[in-house]
N, C-alpha and C positions, 0 to 999 in steps of 0.2 A: 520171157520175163517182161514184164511190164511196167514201164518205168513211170517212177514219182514223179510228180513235177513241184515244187513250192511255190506256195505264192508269198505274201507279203509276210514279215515279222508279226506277227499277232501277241507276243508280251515276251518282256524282260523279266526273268525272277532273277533278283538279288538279296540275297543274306546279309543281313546287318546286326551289327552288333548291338546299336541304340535305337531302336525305331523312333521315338519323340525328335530325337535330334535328325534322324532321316527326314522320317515325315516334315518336316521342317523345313529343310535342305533343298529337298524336292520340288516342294510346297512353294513355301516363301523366298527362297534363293532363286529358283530356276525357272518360276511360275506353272506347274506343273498343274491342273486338275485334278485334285482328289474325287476321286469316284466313288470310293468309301474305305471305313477304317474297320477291322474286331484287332480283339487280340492277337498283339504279336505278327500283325499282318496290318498293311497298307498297300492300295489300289489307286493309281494316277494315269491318266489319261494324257497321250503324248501324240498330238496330233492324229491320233486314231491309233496307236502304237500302245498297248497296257506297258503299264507297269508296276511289277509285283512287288516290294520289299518284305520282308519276312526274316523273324529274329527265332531266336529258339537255345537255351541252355546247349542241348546236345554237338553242337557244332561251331566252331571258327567261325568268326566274319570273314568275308570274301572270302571264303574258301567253295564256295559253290554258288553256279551264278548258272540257268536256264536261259533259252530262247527258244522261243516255242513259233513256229511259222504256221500258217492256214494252209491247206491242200482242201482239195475237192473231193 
């Protein structure tokens, strides 16, 4: 068997309830880089770190939260 190795975090996805007031937050509060925005989704750049936030009727806020790491 052949083992994984990880490398660095490569993005955060977080569910959010308000994305405006996210994007915001992120944004303006915590000086975050916005990398870009569509519907229902927003993209920030955190010292080379993404991060995802993403809202959506079907689902709870903070009820699901990814972290997606880089391998080779």
């Amino acid at each position: 068997m052949s083992s994984v190795k990880l490398g660095p975090i490569g993005q955060n996805a977080i569910h959010v309830s308000d994305i405006e007031r996210s994007v915001e937050f992120y944004g303006a509060k915590l000086g975050m880089a916005k990398i870009f925005a569509a519907p229902n989704l927003a993209f920030f750049d955190n010292a080379g770190t993404r991060l995802m936030l993403s809202t959506g009727e079907e689902e709870p806020s903070g009820e699901r939260s990814v972290t997606y790491y880089t391998v080779d």
